[in-house]
N, C-alpha and C positions, 0 to 999 in steps of 0.2 A: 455599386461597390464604393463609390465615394462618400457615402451617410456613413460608410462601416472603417474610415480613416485612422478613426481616435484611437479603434483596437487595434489598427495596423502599427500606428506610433508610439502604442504603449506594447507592443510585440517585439517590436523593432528594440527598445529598449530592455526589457528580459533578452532577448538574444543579448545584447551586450555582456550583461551581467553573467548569463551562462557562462563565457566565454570567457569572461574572467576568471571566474573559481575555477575553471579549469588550470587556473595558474596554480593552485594548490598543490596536485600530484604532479605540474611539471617543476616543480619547485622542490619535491621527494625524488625524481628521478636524477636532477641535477647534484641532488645532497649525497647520493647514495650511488653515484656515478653510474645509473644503468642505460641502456641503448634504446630505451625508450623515447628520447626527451626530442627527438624530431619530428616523433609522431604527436604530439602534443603541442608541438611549437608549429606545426602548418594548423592545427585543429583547432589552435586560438587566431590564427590571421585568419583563417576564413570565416569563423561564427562572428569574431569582432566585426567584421567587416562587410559581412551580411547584415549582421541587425545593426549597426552603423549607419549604414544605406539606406534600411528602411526606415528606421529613424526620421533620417534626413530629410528622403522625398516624402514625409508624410506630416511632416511638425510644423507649418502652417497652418493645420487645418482644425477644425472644432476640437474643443481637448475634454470637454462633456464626456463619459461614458455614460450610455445609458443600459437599461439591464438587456436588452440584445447587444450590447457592444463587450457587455460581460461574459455574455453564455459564448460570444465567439473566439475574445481574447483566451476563456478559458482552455476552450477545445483547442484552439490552434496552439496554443503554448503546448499542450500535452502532446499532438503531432508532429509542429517542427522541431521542439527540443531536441527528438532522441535522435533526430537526421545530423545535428549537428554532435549530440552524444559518441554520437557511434563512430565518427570522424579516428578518433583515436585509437578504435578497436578496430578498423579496417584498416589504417596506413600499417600497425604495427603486428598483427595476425593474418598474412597473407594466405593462410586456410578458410578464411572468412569469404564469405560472398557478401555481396550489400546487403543481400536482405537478414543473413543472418547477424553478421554486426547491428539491423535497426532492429532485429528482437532483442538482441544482445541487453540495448542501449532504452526498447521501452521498456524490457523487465526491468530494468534498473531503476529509472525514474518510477515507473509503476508501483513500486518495492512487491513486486511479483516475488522475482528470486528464480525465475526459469531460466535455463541458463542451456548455451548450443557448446561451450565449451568445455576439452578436455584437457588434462596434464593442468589444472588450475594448479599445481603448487608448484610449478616450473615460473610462471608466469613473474616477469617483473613488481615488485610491490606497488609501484606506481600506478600500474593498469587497472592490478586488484584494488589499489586503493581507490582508482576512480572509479570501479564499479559499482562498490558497495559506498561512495560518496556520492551517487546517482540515487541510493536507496536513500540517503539521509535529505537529499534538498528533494526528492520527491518525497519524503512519506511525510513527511508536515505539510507539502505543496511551496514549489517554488512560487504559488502564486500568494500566498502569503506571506509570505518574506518581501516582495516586492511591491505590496500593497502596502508595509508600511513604509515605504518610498516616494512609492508615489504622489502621495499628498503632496511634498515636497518641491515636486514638476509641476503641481496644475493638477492633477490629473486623480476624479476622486475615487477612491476604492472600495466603499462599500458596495456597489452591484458585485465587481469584482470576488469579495469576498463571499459574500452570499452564494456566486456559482460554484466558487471551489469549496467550498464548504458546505454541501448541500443535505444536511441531517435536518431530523423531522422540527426540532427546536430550534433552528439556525437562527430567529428574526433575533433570541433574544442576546445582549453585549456584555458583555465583562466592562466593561469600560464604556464611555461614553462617546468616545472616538476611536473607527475601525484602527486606526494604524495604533491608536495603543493597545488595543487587543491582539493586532497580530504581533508584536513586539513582546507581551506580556507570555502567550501562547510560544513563540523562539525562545525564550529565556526560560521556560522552563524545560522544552526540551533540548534544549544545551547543554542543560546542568545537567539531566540525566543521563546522557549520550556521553559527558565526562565521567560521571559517576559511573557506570557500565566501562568506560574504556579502564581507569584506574581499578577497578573491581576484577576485572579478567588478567590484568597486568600482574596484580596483587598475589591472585589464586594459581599465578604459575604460567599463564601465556605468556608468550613474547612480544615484544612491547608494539610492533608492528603489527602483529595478528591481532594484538588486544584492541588497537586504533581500527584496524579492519571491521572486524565483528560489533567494537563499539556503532559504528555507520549503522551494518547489517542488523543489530538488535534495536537501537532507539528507532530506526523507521520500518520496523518489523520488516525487513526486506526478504533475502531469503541467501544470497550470495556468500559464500564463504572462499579464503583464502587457500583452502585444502578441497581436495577431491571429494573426500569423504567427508565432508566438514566436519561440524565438530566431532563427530567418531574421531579424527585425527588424533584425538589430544589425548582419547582414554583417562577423562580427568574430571570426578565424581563433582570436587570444587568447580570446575570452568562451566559443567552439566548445571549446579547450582545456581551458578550466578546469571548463567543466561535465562533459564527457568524464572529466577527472581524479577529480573528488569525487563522481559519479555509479558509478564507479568500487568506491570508497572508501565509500558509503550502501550500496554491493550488500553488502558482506562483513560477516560475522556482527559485530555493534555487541559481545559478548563478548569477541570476539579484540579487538577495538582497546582495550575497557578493558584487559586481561588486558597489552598493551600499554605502554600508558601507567602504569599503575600498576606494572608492575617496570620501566619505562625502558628499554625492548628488542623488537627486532623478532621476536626470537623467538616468540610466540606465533603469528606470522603464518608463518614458516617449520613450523610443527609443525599448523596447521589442514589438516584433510586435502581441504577443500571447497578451499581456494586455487587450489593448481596443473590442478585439472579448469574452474576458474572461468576461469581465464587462459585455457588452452590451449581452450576451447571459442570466446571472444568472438576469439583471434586468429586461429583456423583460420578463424572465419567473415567475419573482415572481409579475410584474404587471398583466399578464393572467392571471396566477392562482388565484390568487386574485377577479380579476374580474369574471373567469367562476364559483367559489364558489360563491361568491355575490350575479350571478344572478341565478344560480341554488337550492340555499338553503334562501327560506326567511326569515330565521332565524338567519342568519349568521351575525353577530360581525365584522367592518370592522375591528377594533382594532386588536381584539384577532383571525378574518382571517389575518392579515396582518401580525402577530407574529408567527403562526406556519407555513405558508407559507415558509415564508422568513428564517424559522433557517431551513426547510428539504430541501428549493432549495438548499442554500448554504451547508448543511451538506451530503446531497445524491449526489450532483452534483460533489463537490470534493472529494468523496468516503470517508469522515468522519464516518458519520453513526450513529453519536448519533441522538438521537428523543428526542420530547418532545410530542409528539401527536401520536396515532394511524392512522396513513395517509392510511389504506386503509378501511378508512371508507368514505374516501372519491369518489369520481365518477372516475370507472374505468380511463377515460380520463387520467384527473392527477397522477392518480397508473403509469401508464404506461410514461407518458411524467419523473416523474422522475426520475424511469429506464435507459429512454433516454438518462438525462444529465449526470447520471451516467456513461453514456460510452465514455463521448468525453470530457468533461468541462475544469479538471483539465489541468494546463499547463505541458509543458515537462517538466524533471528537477526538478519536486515537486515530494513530496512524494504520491502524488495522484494516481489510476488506472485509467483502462479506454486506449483506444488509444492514448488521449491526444489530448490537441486544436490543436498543430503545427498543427498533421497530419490532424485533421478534413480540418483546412484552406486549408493545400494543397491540401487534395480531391476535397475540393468546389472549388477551384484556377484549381485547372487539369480539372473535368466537364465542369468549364463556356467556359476554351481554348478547349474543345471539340466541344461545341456546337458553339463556334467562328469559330474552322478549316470546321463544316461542310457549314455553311454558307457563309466564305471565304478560300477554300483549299490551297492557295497561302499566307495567312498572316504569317505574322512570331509573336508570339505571347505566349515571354516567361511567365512560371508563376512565379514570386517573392516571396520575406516573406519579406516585410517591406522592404527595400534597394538590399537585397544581392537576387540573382538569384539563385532560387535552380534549382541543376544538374539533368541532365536525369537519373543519378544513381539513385539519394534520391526520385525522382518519382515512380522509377519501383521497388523500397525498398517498398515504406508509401504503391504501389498499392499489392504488395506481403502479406505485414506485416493486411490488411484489410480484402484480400483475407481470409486469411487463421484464423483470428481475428472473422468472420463469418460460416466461415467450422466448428470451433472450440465452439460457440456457439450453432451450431443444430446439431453436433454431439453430444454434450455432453448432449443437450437436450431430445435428440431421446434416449441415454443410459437410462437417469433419467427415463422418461418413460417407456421406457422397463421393466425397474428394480420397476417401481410399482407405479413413483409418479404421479401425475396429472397435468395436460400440463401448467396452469398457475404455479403452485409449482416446474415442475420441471424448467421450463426455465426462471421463472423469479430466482431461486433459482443458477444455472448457469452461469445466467447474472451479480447477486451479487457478485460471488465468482470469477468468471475472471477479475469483473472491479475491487477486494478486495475493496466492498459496505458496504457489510455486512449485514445489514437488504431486504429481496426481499418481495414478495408478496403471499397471502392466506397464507397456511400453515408455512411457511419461515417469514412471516411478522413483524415487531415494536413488535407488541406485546406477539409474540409466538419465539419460538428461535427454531435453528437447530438439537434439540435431538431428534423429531419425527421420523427421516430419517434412515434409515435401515444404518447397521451400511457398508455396500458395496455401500450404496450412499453416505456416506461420506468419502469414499476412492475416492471415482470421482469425489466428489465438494472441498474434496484437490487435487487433481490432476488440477482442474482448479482453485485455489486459489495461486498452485504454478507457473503455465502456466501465469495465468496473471502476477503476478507480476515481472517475468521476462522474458515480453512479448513476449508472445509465441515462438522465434527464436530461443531464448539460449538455452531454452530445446528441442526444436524440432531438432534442430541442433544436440545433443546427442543423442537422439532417434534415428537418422537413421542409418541405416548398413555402408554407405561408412566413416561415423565419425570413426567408428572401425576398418576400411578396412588400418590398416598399415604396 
């Protein structure tokens, strides 16, 4: 355990900084004088003073990370954060047990959006703010934010980044130095998490709610300030805007720096995810549109074309807010936006799910299958838009799917075992790996995840934290030879 220090003292140090920002919402409950602010004031002496500690007994020792020091800092940051996360939601919700305050606290950080809680619009602002503040420093990854710090200590962060950032193109940088990429990457989703909070404000939220949702939309999370989330507002503009910048959170945070820093939209016309991105969310909110239509002759093209079009976009980039109970609608649909749930969002956003890259290159690898069997002699690379991807990043996306479906009906087969029922348990699975947030029957829009034995929701956090740092960084910890040194 002593070669594995340098992760513990740069752990020790994120505990700090968690612990800090938590001064934020105790900072809104003091302003705003609610009863909250003691729950928040023991929940910063002990995370301070935890990772403090560890800090402490460990900052002697080698300050090297090397890429096992990365794949562990990673996984452990994603585990102990939400222990200390959820500190606030158990002093101050005494219907909470521990374990459901630490799903509470990984949806949050996971920007899942599953949620054990009810009466959310009773809830002090502060709390709600810190839930859906959990979706915002996790859907970018606290671990990039901290990476461009590090440097600063000693302590270098490219492994680090490579593990939390683990898409098929990862090797290549924006910049030439990690911490200005991850700096470059914050700056841009700031601006747009302002632009979203100012846009909701604008269109008629209150300015609280608009800060709340703004968190819940730039880290695609799924947490809302209201029961019904946005259903609450009955407000065609609020519908819009989160539609728009939910949008805008799905596509790779790279392109929009890449963006903004030359003053041109160019980089977004030259991303090769784009146009599969679009062309997928519109083909499906024309079907669905039309199989409601002709299925329900009662149906409202208007107001089918409105709730459609906010759950394709909101489920498909693993958002998560509703405005409609969508499984009332025909299995078909239940199921197809499951679907988009698991591939839609681009690499590089803060979205789950496998991501479009790798979808394209599955379909790009199949179609050169079925080309090799028809001409065994072609030569017949697959591409991403210009650049030729390598046999490595091949036998990566076909590992990384493999195992992205092992992981699905395992944990399905667990659920079931453990009690749930087979659309509950694995559409409930499916949410929590793509971090969706709302699934289906029991899991569903309009019911939330406190039904669930409190040993299935130790295993729909275990797949909320597998997805969101998709499956390799922690499976890579998991095995015996990671230990074997």
């Amino acid at each position: 355990m002593k070669s594995f220090y340098p992760a513990f003292n740069a752990l020790g140090l994120i505990i700090v900084i968690f612990g800090v920002l938590m001064g934020f919402p105790l900072a809104i409950s003091h302003v705003l004088g609610e009863d909250a602010s003691g729950a928040f004031d023991r929940a910063i002496l002990i995370t301070v003073a935890a990772g403090a500690a560890l800090w402490f007994l460990t900052r002697g020792r080698r300050r090297d990370l090397r890429p096992s020091d990365g794949f562990l800092l990673v996984a452990l940051t994603w585990i102990v954060l939400p222990i200390f996360g959820a500190i606030p939601l158990y002093n101050y919700l005494p219907e909470l047990s521990a374990t459901m305050a630490f799903f509470e606290a990984v949806s949050g950080l996971t920007a899942t959006g599953a949620t054990v809680l009810y009466r959310i619009d009773d809830l002090p602002v502060s709390i709600n703010l810190w839930r859906t503040f959990m979706h915002w420093i996790g859907g970018m990854g606290v671990i990039v934010l901290v990476v461009a710090i590090l440097p600063l200590l000693g302590i270098g962060g490219r492994q680090l980044f490579k593990a939390e950032v683990p898409t098929p193109m990862k090797e290549s940088s924006l910049t030439p130095r990690i911490a200005e990429t991850a700096k470059g990457l914050w700056m841009s989703y700031v601006l747009l998490t302002v632009a979203c909070g100012v846009s909701l404000w604008a269109v008629g939220m209150p300015a609280w709610d608009a800060l709340i949702h703004a968190f819940t939309v730039a880290g695609l999370g799924g947490f809302s300030s209201k029961d019904a989330s946005i259903g609450h507002f009955q407000s065609l503009p609020i519908e819009l805007v989160v539609i728009g910048f939910a949008l805008l959170a799905g596509l790779n945070y790279a392109t929009h720096y890449l963006a903004l820093v030359r003053r041109s939209p160019r980089p977004y016309f030259s991303d090769p995810e784009i146009p599969f991105y679009f062309l997928v969310l519109a083909a499906s909110v024309v079907m669905m549109t039309g199989y409601l239509m002709y299925f329900d002759s009662t149906a409202d093209l208007g107001t089918t074309l409105r709730h459609v079009s906010f759950h394709v976009v909101s489920i498909s980039t693993s958002l998560g807010l509703t405005t409609h109970d969508y499984t009332m609608w025909p299995g078909f649909l239940q199921m197809w936006l499951l679907f988009l749930g698991s591939f839609v969002a681009c690499s590089g956003s803060t979205g789950g799910g496998i991501k479009m890259m790798r979808a394209i290159i599955l379909y790009k690898q199949a179609y050169r299958e079925i080309v090799r069997s028809l001409h065994p002699n072609a030569v017949y690379p697959v591409r991403l838009g210009h650049q030729r991807v390598s046999e490595n990043i091949l036998h990566a996306v076909l590992g990384f799917s493999f195992m992205y479906m092992v992981s699905i009906v395992s944990l399905t087969l667990l659920m079931t075992a453990l009690g749930s029922d087979l659309v509950t348990g694995f559409s409930a699975v499916v949410a929590c790996i793509n971090n969706t947030g709302p699934g289906l029957a029991l899991v569903g829009p309009a019911t939330n995840y406190a039904g669930m034995s409190e040993i299935q929701m130790w295993v729909l956090s275990f797949a909320m934290v597998l997805g969101r740092l998709e499956i390799f960084t922690l499976l890579v910890v998991l095995t015996p030879v990671f230990w074997r040194r």
